[in-house]
C-alpha beads as a LAMMPS data file, in Angstrom:
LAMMPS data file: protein, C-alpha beads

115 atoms
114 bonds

1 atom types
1 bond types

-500.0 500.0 xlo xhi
-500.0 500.0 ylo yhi
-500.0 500.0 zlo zhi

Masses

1 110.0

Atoms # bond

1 1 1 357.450 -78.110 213.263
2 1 1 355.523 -78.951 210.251
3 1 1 355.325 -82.190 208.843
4 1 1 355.137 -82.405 204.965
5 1 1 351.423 -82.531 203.132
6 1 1 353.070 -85.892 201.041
7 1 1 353.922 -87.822 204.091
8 1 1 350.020 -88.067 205.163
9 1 1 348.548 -88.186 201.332
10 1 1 351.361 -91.280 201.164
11 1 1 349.978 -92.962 204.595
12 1 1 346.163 -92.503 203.390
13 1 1 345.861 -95.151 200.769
14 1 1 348.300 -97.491 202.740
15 1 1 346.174 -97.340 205.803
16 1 1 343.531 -99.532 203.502
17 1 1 345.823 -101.747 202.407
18 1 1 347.447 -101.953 205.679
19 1 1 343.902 -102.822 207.405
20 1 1 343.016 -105.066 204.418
21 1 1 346.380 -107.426 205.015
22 1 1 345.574 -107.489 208.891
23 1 1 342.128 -109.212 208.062
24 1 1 343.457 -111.556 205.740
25 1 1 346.383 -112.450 208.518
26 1 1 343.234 -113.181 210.934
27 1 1 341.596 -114.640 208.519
28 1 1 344.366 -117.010 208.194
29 1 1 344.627 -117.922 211.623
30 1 1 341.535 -118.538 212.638
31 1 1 341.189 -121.097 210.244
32 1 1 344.215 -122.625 211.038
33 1 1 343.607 -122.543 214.395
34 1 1 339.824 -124.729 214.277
35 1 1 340.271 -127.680 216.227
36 1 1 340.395 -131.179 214.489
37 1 1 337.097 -132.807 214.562
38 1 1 336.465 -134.543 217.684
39 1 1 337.045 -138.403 217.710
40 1 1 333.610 -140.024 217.697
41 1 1 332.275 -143.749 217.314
42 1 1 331.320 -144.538 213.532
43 1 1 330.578 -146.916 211.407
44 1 1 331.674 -147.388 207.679
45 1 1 331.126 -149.666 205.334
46 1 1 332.850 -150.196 201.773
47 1 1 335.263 -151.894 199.792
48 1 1 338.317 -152.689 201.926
49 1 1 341.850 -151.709 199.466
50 1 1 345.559 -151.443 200.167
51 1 1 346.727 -148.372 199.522
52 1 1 350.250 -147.323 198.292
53 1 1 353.565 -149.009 197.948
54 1 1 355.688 -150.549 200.662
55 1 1 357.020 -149.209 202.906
56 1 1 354.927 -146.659 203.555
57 1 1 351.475 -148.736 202.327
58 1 1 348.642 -148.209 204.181
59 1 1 345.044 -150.103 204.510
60 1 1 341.670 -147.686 203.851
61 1 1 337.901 -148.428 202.838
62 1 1 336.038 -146.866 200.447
63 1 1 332.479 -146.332 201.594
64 1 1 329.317 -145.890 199.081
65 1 1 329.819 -142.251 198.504
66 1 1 333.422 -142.594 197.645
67 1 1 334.921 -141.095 200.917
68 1 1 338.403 -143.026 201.659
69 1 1 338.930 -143.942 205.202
70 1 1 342.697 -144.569 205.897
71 1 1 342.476 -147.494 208.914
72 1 1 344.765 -145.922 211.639
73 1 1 346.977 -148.819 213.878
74 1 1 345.353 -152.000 212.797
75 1 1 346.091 -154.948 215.361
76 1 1 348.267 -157.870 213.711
77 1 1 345.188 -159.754 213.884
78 1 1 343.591 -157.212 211.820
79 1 1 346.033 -156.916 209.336
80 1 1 345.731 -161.086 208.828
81 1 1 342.243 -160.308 208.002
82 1 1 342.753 -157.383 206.169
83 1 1 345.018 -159.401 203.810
84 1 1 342.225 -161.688 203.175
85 1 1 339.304 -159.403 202.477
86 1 1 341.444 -157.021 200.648
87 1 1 339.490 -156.018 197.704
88 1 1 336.310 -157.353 199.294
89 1 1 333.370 -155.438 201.404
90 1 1 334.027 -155.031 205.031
91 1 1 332.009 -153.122 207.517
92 1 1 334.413 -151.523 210.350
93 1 1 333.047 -150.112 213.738
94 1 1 335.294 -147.720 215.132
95 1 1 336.876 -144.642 216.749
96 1 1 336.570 -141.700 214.178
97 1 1 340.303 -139.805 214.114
98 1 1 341.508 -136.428 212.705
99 1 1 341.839 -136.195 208.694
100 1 1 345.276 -137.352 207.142
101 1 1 346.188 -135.638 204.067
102 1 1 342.465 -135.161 202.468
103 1 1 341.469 -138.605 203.886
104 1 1 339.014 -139.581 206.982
105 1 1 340.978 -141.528 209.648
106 1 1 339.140 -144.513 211.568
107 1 1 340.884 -146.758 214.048
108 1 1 338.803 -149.772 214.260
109 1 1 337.093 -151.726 217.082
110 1 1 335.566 -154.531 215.096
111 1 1 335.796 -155.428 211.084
112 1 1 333.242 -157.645 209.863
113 1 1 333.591 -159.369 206.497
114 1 1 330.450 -158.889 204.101
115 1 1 329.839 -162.992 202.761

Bonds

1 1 1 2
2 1 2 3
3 1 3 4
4 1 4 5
5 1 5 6
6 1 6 7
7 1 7 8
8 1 8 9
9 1 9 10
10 1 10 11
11 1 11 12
12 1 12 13
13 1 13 14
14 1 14 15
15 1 15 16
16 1 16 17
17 1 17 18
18 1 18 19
19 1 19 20
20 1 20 21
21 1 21 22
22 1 22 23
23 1 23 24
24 1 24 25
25 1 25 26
26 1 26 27
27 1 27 28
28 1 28 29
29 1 29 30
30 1 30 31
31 1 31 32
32 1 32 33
33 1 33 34
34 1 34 35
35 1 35 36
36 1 36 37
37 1 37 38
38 1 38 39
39 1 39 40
40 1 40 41
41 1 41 42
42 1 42 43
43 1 43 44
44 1 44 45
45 1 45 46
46 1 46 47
47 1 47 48
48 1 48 49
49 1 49 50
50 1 50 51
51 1 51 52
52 1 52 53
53 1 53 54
54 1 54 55
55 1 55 56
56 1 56 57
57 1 57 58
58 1 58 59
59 1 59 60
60 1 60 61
61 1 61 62
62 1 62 63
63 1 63 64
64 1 64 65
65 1 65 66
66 1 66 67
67 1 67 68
68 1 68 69
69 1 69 70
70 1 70 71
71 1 71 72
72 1 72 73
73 1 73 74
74 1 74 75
75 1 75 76
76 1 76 77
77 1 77 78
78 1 78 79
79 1 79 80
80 1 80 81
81 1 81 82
82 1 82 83
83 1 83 84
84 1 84 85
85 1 85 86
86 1 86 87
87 1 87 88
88 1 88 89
89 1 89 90
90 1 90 91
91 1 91 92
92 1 92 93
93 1 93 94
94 1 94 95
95 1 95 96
96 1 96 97
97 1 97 98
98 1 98 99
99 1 99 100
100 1 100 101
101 1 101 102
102 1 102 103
103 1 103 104
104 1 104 105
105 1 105 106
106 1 106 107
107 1 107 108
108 1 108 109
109 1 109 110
110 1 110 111
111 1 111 112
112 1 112 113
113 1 113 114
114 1 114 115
């Protein structure tokens, strides 16, 4: 049985298309599949801002080179000091987390007020 000459001059030019769309899909999931940056001990220091509305507000610093660092589970004793330096420089020792939204994550260990 004979196949017809159109079936394989049809398949020829999808084959490239067909191999081009399976490297884009890898493409695609190897880069969704890179691990989040491993948590590390850092240190920051910037202009400590609240960030938001309520309820969903949220406290961040924004160091020197205009990163924002969104400050991930803040003690209550932290957030007392937090709402007296807001708007001041703050210097904040901590464990570096995964990015939220487009922002760096920090969960602190120690916040020091600049005089």
């Amino acid at each position: 049985m004979r196949t017809p000459k159109i079936f394989f001059t049809a398949i020829g030019p999808l084959r490239g298309v067909l191999a081009l769309v399976l490297l884009a899909l890898a493409a695609c999931v190897n880069s969704a599949s890179d691990p989040a940056p491993e948590a590390a001990d850092i240190s920051i220091a910037g202009n400590l801002t609240l960030k938001g509305s309520e309820p969903g507000a949220w406290w961040a610093v924004t160091d020197d080179q205009g990163r924002v660092w969104k400050i991930t589970a803040p003690t209550s004793a932290e957030l007392a000091l937090f709402q007296q330096a807001q708007n001041h420089r703050v210097s904040i020792e901590g464990n570096r987390q995964g990015k939220y939204l487009n922002f760096e994550q920090i969960q602190p260990s120690r916040v020091i007020i600049a005089p």
